[in-house]
MILOFI-890972 format. One record per residue (C-alpha): x, y, z. Coordinates in Angstrom, 1 decimal, always signed. Layout:
% residues N
<atom><x>X</x><y>Y</y><z>Z</z></atom>
...
//
This chain:
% residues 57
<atom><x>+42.1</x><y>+16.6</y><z>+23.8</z></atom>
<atom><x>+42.8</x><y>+17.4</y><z>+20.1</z></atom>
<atom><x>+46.3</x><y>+17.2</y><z>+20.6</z></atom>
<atom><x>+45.5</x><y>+13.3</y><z>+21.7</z></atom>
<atom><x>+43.4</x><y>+13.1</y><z>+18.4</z></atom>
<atom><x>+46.4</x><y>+14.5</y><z>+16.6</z></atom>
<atom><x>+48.8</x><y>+11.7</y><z>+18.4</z></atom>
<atom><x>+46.8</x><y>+9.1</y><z>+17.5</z></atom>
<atom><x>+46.5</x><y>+10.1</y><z>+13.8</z></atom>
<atom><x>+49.8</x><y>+10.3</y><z>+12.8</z></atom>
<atom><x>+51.0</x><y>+6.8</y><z>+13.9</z></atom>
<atom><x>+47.8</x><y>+5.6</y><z>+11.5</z></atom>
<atom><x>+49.1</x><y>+7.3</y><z>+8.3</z></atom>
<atom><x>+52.8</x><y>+6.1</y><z>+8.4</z></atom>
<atom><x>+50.8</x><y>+2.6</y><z>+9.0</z></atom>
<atom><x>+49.1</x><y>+3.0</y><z>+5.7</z></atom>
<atom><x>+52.0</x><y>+4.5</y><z>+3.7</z></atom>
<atom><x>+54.6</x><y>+1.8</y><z>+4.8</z></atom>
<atom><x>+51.9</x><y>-1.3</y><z>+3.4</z></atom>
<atom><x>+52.0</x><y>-3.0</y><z>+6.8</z></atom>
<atom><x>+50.7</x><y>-6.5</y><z>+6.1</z></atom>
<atom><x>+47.7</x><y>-5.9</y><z>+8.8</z></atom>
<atom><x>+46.5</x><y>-3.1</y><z>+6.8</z></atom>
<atom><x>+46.5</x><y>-4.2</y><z>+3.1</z></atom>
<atom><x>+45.1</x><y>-7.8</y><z>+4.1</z></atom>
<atom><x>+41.8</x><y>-5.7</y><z>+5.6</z></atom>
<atom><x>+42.4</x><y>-3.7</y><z>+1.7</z></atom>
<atom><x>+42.5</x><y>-6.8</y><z>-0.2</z></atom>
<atom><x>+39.5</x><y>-8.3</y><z>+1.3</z></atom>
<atom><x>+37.7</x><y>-5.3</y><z>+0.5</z></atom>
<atom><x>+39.0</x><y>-5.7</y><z>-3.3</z></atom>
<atom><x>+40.4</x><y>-2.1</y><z>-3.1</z></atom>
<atom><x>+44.1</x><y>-2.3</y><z>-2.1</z></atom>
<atom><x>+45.8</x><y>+0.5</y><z>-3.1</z></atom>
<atom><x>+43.7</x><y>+3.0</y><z>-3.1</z></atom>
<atom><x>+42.2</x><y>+2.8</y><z>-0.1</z></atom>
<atom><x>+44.8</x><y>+2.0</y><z>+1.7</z></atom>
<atom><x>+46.7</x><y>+5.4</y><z>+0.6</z></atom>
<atom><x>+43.9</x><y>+7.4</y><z>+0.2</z></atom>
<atom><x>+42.4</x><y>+6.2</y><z>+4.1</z></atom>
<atom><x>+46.3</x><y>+7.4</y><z>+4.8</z></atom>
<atom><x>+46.1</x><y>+10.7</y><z>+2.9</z></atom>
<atom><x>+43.0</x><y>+11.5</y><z>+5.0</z></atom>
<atom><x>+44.4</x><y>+10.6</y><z>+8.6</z></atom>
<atom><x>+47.3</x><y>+12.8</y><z>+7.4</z></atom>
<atom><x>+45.1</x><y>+15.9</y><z>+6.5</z></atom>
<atom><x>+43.0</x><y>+15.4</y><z>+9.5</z></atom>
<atom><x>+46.2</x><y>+14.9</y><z>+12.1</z></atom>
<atom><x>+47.7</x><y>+18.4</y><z>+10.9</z></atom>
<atom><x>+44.0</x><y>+20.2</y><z>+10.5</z></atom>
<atom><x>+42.8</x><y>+19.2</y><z>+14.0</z></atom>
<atom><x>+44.7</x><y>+21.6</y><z>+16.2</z></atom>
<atom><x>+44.4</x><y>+24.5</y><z>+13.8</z></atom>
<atom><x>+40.7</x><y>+23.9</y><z>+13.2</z></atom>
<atom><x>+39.1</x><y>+23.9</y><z>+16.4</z></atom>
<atom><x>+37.8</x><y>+27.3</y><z>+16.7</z></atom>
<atom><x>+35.6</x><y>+26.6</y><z>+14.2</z></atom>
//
């Protein structure tokens, strides 16, 4: 299962990071486009590569 979270993750951050028109229309409509764009990106980045190493915890 948390390799399926992982696998769905890292998709989302290249999404961010490339400024796919999808994700900074839903950025500029929140009036935050791009920081929240990259830092939602950062985030799905940290969390794809903590995920399998984290789940003992």
């Amino acid at each position: 299962m948390r390799i399926v979270v992982a696998a769905i993750l890292l998709p989302l951050f290249y999404f961010k990071f490339s400024g796919a028109e999808e994700s900074s229309y839903i950025c500029k409509t929140l009036e935050m486009e791009p920081y929240e764009r990259i830092g939602s990106g950062i985030v799905a980045l940290i969390a794809s590569i903590l995920i399998p190493r984290t789940t003992l915890l």
